[in-house]
C-alpha positions as CSV (number, residue, x, y, z in Angstrom):
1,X,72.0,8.6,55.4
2,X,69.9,11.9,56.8
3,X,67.3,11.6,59.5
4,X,64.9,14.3,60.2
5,X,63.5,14.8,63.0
6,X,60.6,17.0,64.0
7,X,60.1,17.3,68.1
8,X,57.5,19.0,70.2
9,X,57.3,18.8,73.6
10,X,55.5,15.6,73.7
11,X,56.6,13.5,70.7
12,X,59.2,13.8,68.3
13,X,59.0,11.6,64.9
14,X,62.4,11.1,62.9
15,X,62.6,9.5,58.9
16,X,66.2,8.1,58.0
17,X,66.4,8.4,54.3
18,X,69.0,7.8,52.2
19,X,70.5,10.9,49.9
20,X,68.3,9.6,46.9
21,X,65.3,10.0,49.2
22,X,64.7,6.5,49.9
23,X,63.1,6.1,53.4
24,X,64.8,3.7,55.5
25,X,63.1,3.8,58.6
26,X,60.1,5.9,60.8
27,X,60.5,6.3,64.7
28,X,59.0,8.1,67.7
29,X,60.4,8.8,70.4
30,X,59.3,11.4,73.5
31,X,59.3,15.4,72.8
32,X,62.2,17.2,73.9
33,X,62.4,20.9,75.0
34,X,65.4,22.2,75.6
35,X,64.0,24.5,78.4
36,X,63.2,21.3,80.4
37,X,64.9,18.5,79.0
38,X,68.8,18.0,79.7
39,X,71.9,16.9,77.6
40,X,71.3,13.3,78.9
41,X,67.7,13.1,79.0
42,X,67.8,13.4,75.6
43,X,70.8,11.3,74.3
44,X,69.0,8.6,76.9
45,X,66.2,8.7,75.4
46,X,67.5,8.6,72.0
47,X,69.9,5.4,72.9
48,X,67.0,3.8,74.2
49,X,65.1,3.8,70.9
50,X,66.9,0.7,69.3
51,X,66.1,1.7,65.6
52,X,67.9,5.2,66.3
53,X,70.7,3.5,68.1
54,X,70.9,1.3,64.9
55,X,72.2,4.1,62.8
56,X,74.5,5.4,65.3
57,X,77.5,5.5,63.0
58,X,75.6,5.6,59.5
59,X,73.6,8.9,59.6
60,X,75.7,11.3,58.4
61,X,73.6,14.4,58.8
62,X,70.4,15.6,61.1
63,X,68.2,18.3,60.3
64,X,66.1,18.4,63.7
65,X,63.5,20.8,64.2
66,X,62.3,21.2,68.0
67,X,60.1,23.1,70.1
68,X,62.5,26.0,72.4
69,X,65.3,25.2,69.9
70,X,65.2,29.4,70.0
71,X,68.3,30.4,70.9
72,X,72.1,29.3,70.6
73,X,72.2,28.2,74.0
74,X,69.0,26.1,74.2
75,X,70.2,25.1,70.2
76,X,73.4,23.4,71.9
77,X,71.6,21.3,74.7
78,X,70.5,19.4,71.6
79,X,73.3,19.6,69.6
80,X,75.3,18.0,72.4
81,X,72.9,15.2,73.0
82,X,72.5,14.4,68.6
83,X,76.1,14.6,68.9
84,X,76.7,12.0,71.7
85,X,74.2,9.5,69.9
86,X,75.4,9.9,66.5
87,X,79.0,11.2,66.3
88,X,79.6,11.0,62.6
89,X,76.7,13.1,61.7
90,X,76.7,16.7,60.7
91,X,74.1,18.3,62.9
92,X,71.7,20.9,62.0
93,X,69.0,22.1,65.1
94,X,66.2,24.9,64.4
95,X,63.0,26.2,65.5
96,X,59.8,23.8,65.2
97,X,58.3,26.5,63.7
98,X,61.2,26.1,60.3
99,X,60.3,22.3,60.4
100,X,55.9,23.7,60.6
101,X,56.6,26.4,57.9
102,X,58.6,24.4,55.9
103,X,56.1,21.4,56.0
104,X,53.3,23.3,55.1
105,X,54.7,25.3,52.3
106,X,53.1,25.0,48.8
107,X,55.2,27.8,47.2
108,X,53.3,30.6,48.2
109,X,53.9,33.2,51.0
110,X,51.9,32.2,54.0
111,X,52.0,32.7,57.6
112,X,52.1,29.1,59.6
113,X,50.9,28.3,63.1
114,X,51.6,25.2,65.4
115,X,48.7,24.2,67.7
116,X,50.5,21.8,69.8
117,X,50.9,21.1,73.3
118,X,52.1,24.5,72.8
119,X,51.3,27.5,70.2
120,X,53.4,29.9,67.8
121,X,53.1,31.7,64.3
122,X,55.4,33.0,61.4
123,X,55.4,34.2,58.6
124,X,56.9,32.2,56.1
125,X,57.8,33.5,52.1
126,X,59.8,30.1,51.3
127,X,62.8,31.5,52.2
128,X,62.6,33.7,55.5
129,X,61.1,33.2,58.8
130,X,59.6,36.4,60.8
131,X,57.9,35.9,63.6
132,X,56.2,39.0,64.4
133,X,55.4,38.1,68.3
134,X,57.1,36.0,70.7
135,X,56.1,32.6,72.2
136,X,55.4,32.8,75.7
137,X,55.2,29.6,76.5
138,X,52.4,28.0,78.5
139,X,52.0,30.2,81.7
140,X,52.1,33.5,79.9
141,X,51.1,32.5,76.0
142,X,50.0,29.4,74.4
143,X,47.1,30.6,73.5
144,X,44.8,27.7,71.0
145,X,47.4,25.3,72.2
146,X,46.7,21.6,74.1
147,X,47.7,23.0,77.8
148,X,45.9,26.6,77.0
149,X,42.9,24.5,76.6
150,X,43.7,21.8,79.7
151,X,44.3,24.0,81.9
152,X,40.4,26.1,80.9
153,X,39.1,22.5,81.5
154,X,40.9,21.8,84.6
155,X,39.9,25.7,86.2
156,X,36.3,24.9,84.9
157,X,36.2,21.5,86.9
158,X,37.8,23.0,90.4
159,X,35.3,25.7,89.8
160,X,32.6,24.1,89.4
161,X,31.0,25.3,85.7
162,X,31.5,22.4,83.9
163,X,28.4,20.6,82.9
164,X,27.3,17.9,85.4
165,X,27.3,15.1,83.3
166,X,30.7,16.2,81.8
167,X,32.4,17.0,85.2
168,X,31.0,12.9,86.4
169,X,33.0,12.0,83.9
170,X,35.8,13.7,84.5
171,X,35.9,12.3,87.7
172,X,35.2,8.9,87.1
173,X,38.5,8.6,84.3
174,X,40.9,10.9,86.4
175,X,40.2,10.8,89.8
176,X,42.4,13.4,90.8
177,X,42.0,15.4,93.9
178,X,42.5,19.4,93.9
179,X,46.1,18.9,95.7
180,X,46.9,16.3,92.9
181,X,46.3,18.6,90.1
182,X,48.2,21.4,91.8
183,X,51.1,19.1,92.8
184,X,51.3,18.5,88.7
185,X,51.0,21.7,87.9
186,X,52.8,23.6,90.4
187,X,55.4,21.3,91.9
188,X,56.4,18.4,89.2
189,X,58.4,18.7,85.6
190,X,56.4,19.5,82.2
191,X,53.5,21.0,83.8
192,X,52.5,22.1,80.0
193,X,52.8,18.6,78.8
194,X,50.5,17.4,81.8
195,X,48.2,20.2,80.8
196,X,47.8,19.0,77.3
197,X,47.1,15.8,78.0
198,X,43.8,16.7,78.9
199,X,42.5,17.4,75.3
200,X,42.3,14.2,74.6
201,X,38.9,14.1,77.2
202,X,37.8,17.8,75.3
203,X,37.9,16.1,72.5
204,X,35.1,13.3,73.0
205,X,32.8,16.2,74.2
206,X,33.8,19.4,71.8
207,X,30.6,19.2,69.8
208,X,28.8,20.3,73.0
209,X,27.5,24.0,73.7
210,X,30.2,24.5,76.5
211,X,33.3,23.1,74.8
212,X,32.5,24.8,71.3
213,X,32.5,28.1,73.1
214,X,35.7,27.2,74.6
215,X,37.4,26.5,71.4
216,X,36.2,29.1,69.7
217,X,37.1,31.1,72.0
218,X,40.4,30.0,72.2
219,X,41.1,29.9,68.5
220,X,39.8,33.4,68.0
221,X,42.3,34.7,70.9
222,X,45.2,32.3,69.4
223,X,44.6,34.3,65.7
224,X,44.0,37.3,67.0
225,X,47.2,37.5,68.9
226,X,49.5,35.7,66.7
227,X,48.1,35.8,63.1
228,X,46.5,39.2,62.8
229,X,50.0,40.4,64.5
230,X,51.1,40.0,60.3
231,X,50.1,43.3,58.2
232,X,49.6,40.9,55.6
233,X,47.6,38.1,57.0
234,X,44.2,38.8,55.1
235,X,45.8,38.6,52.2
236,X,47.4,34.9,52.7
237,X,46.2,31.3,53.7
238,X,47.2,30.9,57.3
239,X,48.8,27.5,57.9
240,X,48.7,25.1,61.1
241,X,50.8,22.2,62.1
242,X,49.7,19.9,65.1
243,X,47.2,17.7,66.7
244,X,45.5,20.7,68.2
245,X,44.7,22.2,65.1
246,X,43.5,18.9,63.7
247,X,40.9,17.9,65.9
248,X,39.9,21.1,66.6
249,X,40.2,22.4,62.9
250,X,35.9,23.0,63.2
251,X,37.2,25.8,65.7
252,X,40.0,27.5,64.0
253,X,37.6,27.9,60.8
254,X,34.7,29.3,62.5
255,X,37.4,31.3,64.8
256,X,38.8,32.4,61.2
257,X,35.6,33.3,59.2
258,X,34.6,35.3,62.3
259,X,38.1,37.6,61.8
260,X,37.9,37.2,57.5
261,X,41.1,34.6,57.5
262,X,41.6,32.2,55.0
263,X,42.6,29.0,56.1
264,X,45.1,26.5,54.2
265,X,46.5,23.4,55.3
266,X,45.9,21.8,58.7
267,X,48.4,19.1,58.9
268,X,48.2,17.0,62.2
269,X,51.7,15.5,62.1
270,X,54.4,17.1,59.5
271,X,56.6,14.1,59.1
272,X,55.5,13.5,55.7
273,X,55.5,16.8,54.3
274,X,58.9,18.3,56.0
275,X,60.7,15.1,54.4
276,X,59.4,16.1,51.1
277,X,60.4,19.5,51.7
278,X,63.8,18.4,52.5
279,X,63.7,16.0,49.1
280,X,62.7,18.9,46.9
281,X,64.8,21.9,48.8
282,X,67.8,20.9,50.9
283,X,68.6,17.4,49.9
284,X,68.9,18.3,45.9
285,X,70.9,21.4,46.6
286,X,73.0,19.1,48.9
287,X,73.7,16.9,46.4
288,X,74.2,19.8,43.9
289,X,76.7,20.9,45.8
């Protein structure tokens, strides 16, 4: 059995299928980071989920995708933790930018983008990965991502400059004192996931003045940073993976015809197509093998 899994900071989704391709189960559990998640946060989390916990000694290799998996060290936090819950398994741990490119491939040389709670490119030819600038995560970079955009909301309502009606209702579903957002923000864990959590609220309101500014805005500085970073990136459909991306795709195309980008496929959760990728790349060369 194989399970995939494809992790952000604020969910991760696996698929268990069988070496044929036949899915046997779909789970979600929380996001893990390896920047702020430990060894046993994860393998906690992961025991707790009693479908994964199921297949403890019957998955017998893990192709995991996750956002900070960037390096060997942060690579092995995970490792560890896959390894503790499922000790039979050969474990495989890359990039969420692999698991985004290889998702949204359709056999052509493209440069994918993850609009998530946080935000990265690369450029992608089916084969190789280049990322061309680094992620800087949410309190230098993240630009188009969910806590780029909750924290512009959050400085716009301690400011003032929201619009009234808008800023009443902000009040009325949050409640939150200035010494309670900066306590979040400042003092507590996952200050980028609590920051993205606020998109959900942009979202009822982005088809007002205010907020289409600010996601144009946003997008435009998120492509124009990361995308046009790529000598090539007029010439190819630029690809995005996320939830950002989706609900803000009006954005990212008016951001995009602004610059003379082509957009491909927005795909707001990658499950689907990285399992197929796996089906039609990895899993039949595998098997080959």
């Amino acid at each position: 059995m194989i399970l995939i899994a494809d992790s952000g900071s604020t969910k991760c989704d696996w698929v268990a299928i069988e070496k044929s391709g036949t899915e046997v189960l779909r789970t979600l559990t929380m996001g893990f980071n390896p920047y702020f998640h430990s060894q046993a946060t994860i393998s906690t989390a992961i025991k707790q989920n009693e479908q994964l916990a199921g297949l403890q000694n019957e998955v017998e290799a893990i192709y995991y995708y996750g956002a900070g998996c960037s390096s060997k060290d942060l690579n092995h936090i995970v490792e560890v933790a896959l390894r503790v819950s499922f000790p039979k398994a050969e474990i495989h741990v890359d990039h969420d930018l692999l698991g985004a490119a290889y998702a949204a491939y359709q056999g052509e040389p493209n440069v994918t983008c993850i609009l998530g709670t946080g935000s990265n490119s690369c450029f992608f030819d089916g084969k190789t990965l280049t990322e061309s600038v680094p992620a800087l995560g949410f309190i230098l970079g993240d630009e188009g991502s969910g806590s780029y955009f909750g924290k512009k909301l959050i400085a716009a309502h301690l400011y003032g400059k929201l619009p009234k009606e808008v800023d009443e209702d902000f009040t009325r579903i949050y409640g939150l004192t200035m010494q309670e957002i900066v306590t979040n923000v400042y003092v507590k864990p996952h200050a980028n996931v609590y920051l993205a959590s606020f998109v959900r609220f942009i979202s009822g309101y982005k088809t007002l003045p205010f907020f289409e500014e600010m996601l144009h805005n946003g997008m435009k500085e998120f492509l124009s940073t990361h995308v046009l970073c790529y000598p090539e990136a007029h010439d190819l459909k630029i690809n995005f993976v996320g939830s950002v991306a989706f609900h803000f795709k009006e954005a990212i195309y008016s951001a995009a015809k602004e610059l003379d980008l082509t957009i491909g496929e927005i795909i707001q959760r990658p499950a689907n197509e990285l399992v197929n990728y796996h089906k039609k790349y990895i899993l039949n060369e595998t098997i080959a093998s």
